[in-house]
Wavefront OBJ file of the C-alpha trace (Angstrom):
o trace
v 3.197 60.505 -19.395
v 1.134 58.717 -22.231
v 2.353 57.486 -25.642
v 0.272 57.669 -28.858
v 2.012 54.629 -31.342
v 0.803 55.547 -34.478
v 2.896 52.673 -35.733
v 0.589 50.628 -38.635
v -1.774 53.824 -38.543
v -3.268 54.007 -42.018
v -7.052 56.076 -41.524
v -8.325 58.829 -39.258
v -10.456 56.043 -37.500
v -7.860 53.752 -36.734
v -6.012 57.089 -34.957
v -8.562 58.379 -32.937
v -8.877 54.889 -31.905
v -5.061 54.950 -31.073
v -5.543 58.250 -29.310
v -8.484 57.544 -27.350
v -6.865 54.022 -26.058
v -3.927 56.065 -25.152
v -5.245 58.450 -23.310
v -7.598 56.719 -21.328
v -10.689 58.501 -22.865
v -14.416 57.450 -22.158
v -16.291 55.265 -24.759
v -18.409 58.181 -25.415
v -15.726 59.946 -27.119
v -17.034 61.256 -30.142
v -13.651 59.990 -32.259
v -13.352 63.062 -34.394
v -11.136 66.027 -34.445
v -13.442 68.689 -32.415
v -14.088 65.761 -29.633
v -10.106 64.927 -29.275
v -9.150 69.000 -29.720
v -11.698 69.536 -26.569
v -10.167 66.233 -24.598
v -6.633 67.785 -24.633
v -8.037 71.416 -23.418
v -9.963 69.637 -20.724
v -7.817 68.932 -17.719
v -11.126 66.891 -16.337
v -10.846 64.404 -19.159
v -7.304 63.472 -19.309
v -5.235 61.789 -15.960
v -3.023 64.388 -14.520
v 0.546 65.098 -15.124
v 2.987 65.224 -12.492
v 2.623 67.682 -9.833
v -0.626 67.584 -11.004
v 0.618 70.230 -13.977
v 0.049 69.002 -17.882
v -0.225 65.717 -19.080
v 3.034 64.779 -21.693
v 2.082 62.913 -24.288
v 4.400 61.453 -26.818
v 3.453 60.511 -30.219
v 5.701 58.298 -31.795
v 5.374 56.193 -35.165
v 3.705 58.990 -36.640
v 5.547 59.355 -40.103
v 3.633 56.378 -41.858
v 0.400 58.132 -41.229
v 1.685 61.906 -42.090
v 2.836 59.928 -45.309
v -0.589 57.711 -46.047
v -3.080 60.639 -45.060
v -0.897 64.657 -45.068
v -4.084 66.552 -45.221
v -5.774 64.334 -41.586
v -1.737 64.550 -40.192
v -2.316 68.704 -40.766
v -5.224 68.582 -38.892
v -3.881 66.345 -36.055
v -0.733 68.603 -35.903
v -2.927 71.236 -35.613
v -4.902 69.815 -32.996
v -2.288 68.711 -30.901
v -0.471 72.279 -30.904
v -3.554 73.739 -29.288
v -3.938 71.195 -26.876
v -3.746 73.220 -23.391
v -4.405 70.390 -21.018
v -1.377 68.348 -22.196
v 1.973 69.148 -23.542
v 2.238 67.484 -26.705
v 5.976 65.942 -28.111
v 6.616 63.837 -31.186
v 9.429 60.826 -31.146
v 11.698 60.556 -33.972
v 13.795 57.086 -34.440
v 13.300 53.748 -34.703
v 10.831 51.299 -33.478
v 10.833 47.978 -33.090
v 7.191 48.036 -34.731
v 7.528 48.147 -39.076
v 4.576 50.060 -40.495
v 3.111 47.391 -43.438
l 1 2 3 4 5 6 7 8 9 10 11 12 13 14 15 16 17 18 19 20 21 22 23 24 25 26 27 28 29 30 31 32 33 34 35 36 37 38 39 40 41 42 43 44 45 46 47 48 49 50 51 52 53 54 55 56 57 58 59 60 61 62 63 64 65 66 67 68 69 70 71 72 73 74 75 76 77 78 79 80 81 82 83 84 85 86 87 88 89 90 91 92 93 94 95 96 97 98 99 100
């Protein structure tokens, strides 16, 4: 299991930053929505969940950002739901992290 804290997230550079820290992805990730919807399709990118099935990945803190930027949360919701390499699940609840 990996978990994306989006905790403090306020742009669409800052996340993919988050997501590519998160998931362990090469420095030649391209940090945009087409390169991080073809690392969650690609089993060969991401480590391997267990039993060598899926990869879970919780996202938690993710209200601030859906708040600061709806129309790049869309797109990331979006992204994540067609994910096929990893089964995607978002946290609700508290954190002991405080978005500014």
């Amino acid at each position: 299991m990996r978990r994306i804290d989006l905790h403090g997230v306020v742009d669409k550079d800052a996340f993919m930053d988050r997501c590519a820290a998160a998931l362990g992805l090469p420095s030649w990730f391209g940090r945009n929505w087409d390169a991080l919807a073809d690392a969650l399709s690609d089993p060969g990118q991401l480590p391997e969940g267990p039993e060598g099935g899926a990869l879970v990945v919780v996202v938690t803190g993710w209200a601030g950002f859906e708040e600061r930027q709806p129309e790049q949360w869309e797109i990331a919701r979006d992204v994540f739901a067609r994910a096929s390499a990893a089964r995607i699940r978002f946290e609700l609840g508290s954190s002991s992290k405080q978005d500014p």
